[in-house]
Each structure stands twice: as C-alpha cells, then as structure tokens.
C-alpha positions in Angstrom: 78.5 109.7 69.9 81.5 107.7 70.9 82.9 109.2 74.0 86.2 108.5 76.2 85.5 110.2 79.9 88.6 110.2 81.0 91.9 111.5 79.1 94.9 113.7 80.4 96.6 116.2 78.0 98.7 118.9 79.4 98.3 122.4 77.1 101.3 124.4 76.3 100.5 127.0 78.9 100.2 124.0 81.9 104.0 122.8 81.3 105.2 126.2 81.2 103.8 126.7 84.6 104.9 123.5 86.2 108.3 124.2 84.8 108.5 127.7 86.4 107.1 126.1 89.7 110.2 125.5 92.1 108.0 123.6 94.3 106.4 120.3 93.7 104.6 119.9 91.7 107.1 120.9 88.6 108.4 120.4 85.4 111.9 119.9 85.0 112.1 120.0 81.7 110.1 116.6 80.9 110.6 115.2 83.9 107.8 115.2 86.4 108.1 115.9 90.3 106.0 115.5 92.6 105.3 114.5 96.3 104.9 111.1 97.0 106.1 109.5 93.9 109.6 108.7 92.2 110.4 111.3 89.1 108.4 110.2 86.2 109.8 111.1 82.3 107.2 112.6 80.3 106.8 111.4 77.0 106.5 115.1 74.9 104.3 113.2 72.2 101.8 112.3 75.0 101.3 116.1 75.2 101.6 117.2 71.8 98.1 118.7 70.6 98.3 117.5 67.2 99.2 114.2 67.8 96.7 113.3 70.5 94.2 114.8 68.0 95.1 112.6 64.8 94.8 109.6 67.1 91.5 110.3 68.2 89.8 110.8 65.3 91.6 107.8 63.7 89.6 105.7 66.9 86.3 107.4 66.1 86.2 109.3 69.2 83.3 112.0 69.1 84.2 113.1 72.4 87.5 113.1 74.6 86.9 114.5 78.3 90.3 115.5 79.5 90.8 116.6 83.4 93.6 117.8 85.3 95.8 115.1 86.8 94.7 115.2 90.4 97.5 113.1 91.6 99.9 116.4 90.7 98.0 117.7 93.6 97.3 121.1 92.3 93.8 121.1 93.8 95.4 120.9 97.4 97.9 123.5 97.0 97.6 126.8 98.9 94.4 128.6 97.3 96.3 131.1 95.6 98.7 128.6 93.8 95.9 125.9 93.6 93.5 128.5 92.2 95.9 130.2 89.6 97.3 127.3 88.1 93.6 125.8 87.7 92.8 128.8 86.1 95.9 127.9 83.4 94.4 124.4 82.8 91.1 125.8 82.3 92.1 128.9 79.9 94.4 126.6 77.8 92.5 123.4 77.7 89.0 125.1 76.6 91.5 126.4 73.6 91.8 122.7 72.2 88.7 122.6 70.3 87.3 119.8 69.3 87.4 116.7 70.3 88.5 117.6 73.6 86.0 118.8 76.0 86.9 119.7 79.9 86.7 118.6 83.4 86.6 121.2 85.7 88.9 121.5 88.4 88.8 124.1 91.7 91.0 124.2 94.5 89.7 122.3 97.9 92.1 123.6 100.4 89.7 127.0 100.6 86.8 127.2 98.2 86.3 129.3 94.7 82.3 129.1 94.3 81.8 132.0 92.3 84.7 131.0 89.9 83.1 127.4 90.3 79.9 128.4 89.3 80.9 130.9 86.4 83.4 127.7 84.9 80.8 125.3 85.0 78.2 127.8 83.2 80.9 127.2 80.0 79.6 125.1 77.5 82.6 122.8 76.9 83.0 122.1 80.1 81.0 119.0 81.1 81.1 118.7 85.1 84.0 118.8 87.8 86.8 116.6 88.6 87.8 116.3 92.6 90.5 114.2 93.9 89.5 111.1 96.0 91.3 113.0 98.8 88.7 115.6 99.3 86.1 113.0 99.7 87.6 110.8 102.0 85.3 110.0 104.4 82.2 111.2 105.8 83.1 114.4 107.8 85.1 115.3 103.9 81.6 115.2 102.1 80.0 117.1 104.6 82.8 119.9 104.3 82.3 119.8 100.4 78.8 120.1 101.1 78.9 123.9 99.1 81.3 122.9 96.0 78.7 120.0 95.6 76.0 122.2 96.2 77.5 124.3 92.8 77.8 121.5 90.8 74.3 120.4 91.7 72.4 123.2 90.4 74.6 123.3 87.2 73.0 120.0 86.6 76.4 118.6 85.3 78.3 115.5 87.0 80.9 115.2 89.4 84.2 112.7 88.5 86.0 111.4 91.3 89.7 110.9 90.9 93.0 109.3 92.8 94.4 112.6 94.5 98.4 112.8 95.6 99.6 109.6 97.1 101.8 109.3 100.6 105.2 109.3 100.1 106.8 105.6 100.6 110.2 104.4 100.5 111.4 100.9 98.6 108.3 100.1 96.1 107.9 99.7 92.7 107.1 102.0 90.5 103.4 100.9 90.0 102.9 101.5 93.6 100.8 104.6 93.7 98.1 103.4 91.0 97.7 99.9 92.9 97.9 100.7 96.5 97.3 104.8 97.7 94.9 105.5 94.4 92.7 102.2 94.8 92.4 102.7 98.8 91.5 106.6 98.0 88.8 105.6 95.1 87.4 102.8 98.0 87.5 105.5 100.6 85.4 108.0 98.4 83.0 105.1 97.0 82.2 104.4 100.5 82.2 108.0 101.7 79.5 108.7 99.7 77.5 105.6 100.0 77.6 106.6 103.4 76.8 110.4 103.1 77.1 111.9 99.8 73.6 110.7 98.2 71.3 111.9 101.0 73.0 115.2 101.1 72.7 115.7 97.6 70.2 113.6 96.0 70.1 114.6 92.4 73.6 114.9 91.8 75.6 112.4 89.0 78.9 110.8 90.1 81.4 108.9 88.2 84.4 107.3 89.8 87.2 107.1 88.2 88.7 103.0 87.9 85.5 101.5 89.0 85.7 103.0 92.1 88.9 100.5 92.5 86.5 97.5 92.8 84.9 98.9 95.8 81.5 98.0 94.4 82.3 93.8 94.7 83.1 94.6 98.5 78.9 95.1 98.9 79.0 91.7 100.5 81.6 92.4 103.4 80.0 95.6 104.0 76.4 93.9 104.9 78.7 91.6 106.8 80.1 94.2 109.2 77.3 96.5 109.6 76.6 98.4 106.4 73.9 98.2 104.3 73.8 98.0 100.5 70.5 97.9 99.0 69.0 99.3 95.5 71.8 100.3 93.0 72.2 104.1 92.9 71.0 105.0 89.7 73.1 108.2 89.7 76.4 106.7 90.3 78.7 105.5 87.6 81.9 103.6 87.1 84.8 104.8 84.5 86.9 102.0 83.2 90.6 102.9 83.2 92.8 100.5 83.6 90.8 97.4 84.3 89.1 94.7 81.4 87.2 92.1 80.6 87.4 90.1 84.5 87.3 93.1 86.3 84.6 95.6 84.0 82.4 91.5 84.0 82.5 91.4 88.0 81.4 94.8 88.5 78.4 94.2 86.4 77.2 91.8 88.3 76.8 94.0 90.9 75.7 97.1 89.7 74.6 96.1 85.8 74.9 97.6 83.0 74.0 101.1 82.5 76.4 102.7 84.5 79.6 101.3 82.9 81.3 103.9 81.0 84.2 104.5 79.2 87.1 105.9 79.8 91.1 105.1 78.9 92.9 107.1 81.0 95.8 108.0 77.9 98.5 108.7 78.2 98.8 106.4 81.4 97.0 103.1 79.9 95.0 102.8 76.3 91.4 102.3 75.7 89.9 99.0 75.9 87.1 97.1 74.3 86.3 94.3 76.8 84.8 92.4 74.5 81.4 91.5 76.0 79.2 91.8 72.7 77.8 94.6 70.6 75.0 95.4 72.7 77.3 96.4 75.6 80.0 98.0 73.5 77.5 101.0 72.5 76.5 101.4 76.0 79.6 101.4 77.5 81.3 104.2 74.5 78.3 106.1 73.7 74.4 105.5 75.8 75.5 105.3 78.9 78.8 108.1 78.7 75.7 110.1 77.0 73.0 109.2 79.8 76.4 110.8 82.8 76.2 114.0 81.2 73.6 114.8 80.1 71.3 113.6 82.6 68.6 111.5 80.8 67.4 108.9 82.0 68.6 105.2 81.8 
C-alpha cells in the first residue's frame, strides 16, 4: 500500500467558494489572496481532478491523503464562515473517489464537536488536520483539549500543519514556507512535547515537514532546561519539502519507523531520498500504514 500523506487538491465546489468570498481568503479568478502573503497564480492543472488522478496512478500511489490548505486560514475564520466552507471541502473532496482519501478539517475559532465527531465516523476520512497555529503553545493544547479529546476516541490521527503566516513587508516569495511555517511546526512540536502527550496519551500525531527540524534541536532543549528522553512512539514526521540530509538527520534522532511520506503537490513533488530499499517501504507504505491505522511498530 504505497501512500502519500500529505497532498492539496482544491474540488470544483472549493474554488467556486473562494471566488465568491470578497474577503480573504478568495479566488480571483486563479489568483490566490490571502493574509499575510503576496498574490499567488494558481496553476488550474494543479487542481484539475483528472489530471492529478492520471498522475497518481502512473507513481503507483495506493493512497493520496489530501487536506485543506491551512495556511488559507479557513480554520480561523469566524465559525460560521470557518464552518461552512469546511463543510464544502469535506462534501466535495469525499466525492473524488479513489485514490484520494481526506483529512478532516474543523474550525478552531469556536468548536464543532458534534460535526467533528460525525466527519471523523466517515470511512474515507482518515484523521484531522489543525494548523500549527491552534497548537501553539502550551495554554493552545490545553484549549484544544475537547477537539483532541474527539479525535482520540475515533482512534484516527491527528496531522499538524503551517497555519496563516504574519503579514511582512520586503521578502521573498519563499518567505512564509521558510520562516512563519517552520517557527509555527517548532512551536507545535514543542507544545506538545511539553503538554499534548500527557493529556492525551493514546493519540497519533504527524507533523507536517518534520516538524521543521524541531526534532535535531533535542540537544539545546536538555541544554536550557527541557528534557528529551524516550522517543514518542506515537509521534510521526511527514516529509514535504526536505531530502536526503535533512529526512538522514532526523533519523538519527528519532529512527526509523516514524518517517513517513508525504509530497506536499502541488507546492513541491514527492521524493525518494534514496537511503536503500529497506527504508523506502517503510517510509511509502509500513510506517504511513502503522499512522493510521494504529498498529503497532
């Protein structure tokens, strides 16, 4: 079962509601507004159905978990917005079919547990997505203490991704992904190293990016107070954007079995690093299999 955890693809129904949107975030036409980052031209191919579904299947892919682009900021929106657009991304990417399967979303500025709970209970939907900037510290956890609690007892996992990034004058266009997103992922990572396991202790996590590195910093937090000790055997690290140096380091620290893949499309391509066969099936198929479905490793 060769799996990708971490796709974006944007139905039909999605773009029609961003372009009807007069607030950020919007669609006008294909380009892409939002807070905190220069207009972006959409490539229409990158969200064409068919195409994304030919090249998937040309890869191999079994599975392709696609998620709502948390950076759009959706999940932060007023509930009402946040909650009736998520409702649009769930609808219209459940109607994909195969290969695509679904990350949930909810909105975080007020909280939808019973439409939580009743998403989660669908069986192409494989766990939640939050953005990094629900999670941002420790006091953050503790107030998503009763989303977490819902994903919990649906025994599916939880994927942690960059949320909006700060608006900034006079940097390049690569900004956001380097700077705001990997400071949010280290936030999160550290957030719930703090907090997150003790308060829910059977709960699976992946972080998007390998957490932004945040895992190699293990030695600077023993060095100012923290403690790191026994890998979490519950937390895992999704790929995007990173290769053979950085996906190599992050082994070293937390091994191998909780390295899965993801690619990120249509923002970077999926990458085999390269670090023999033994490692390529865990990293596309045992351990992506081991995050969602809960078996052991």
């Amino acid at each position: 079962m060769r799996t990708d955890c971490h796709q974006h693809l944007w139905p039909a129904a999605l773009i029609e509601a961003l372009r009807n949107r007069v607030q950020t975030p919007r669609l006008n036409g294909w380009e892409l507004l939002i807070d905190g980052e220069a207009p972006y031209a959409v490539d229409p191919l990158a969200h064409d159905t068919a195409v994304r579904r030919t090249q998937e299947t040309r890869e191999g892919k079994d599975q392709v978990l696609l998620s709502l682009s948390s950076p759009l900021g959706i999940e932060h929106l007023p509930f009402e917005e946040s909650r009736e657009l998520i409702e649009i991304w769930h609808r219209s990417a459940l109607e994909l079919g195969d290969p695509f399967l679904v990350w949930a979303a909810t909105p975080v500025s007020e909280f939808d547990l019973d439409g939580l709970a009743h998403i989660l209970d669908h069986d192409r939907v494989v766990g939640l997505q939050l953005p990094a900037t629900a999670l941002a510290d420790p006091d953050a956890i503790r107030r998503m203490r009763p989303v977490l609690d819902v994903v919990q007892a649906a025994n599916k996992p939880l994927l942690i991704h960059p949320g909006p990034a700060p608006a900034t004058t006079g940097t390049p266009s690569w900004w956001p992904a380097l700077v705001p997103y990997v400071a949010q992922l280290h936030a999160s990572w550290l957030a719930w190293h703090a907090v997150g396991r003790a308060q829910h202790s059977t709960l699976r996590v992946a972080f998007v990016a390998l957490a932004g590195l945040a895992p190699l910093h293990h030695e600077r937090l023993a060095a100012r107070g923290g403690t790191f000790g026994a890998v979490d055997p519950l937390v895992y690290y999704e790929t995007s954007s990173y290769d053979t140096r950085a996906i190599d380091a992050t082994i070293r620290v937390v091994g191998v079995d909780p390295i899965i893949h993801g690619s990120d499309r249509p923002y970077a391509e999926p990458r085999d690093p390269g670090l023999g066969h033994a490692f390529t099936h865990a990293l596309f198929s045992a351990n992506p299999q081991h995050l969602l479905k809960g078996t052991p490793r």
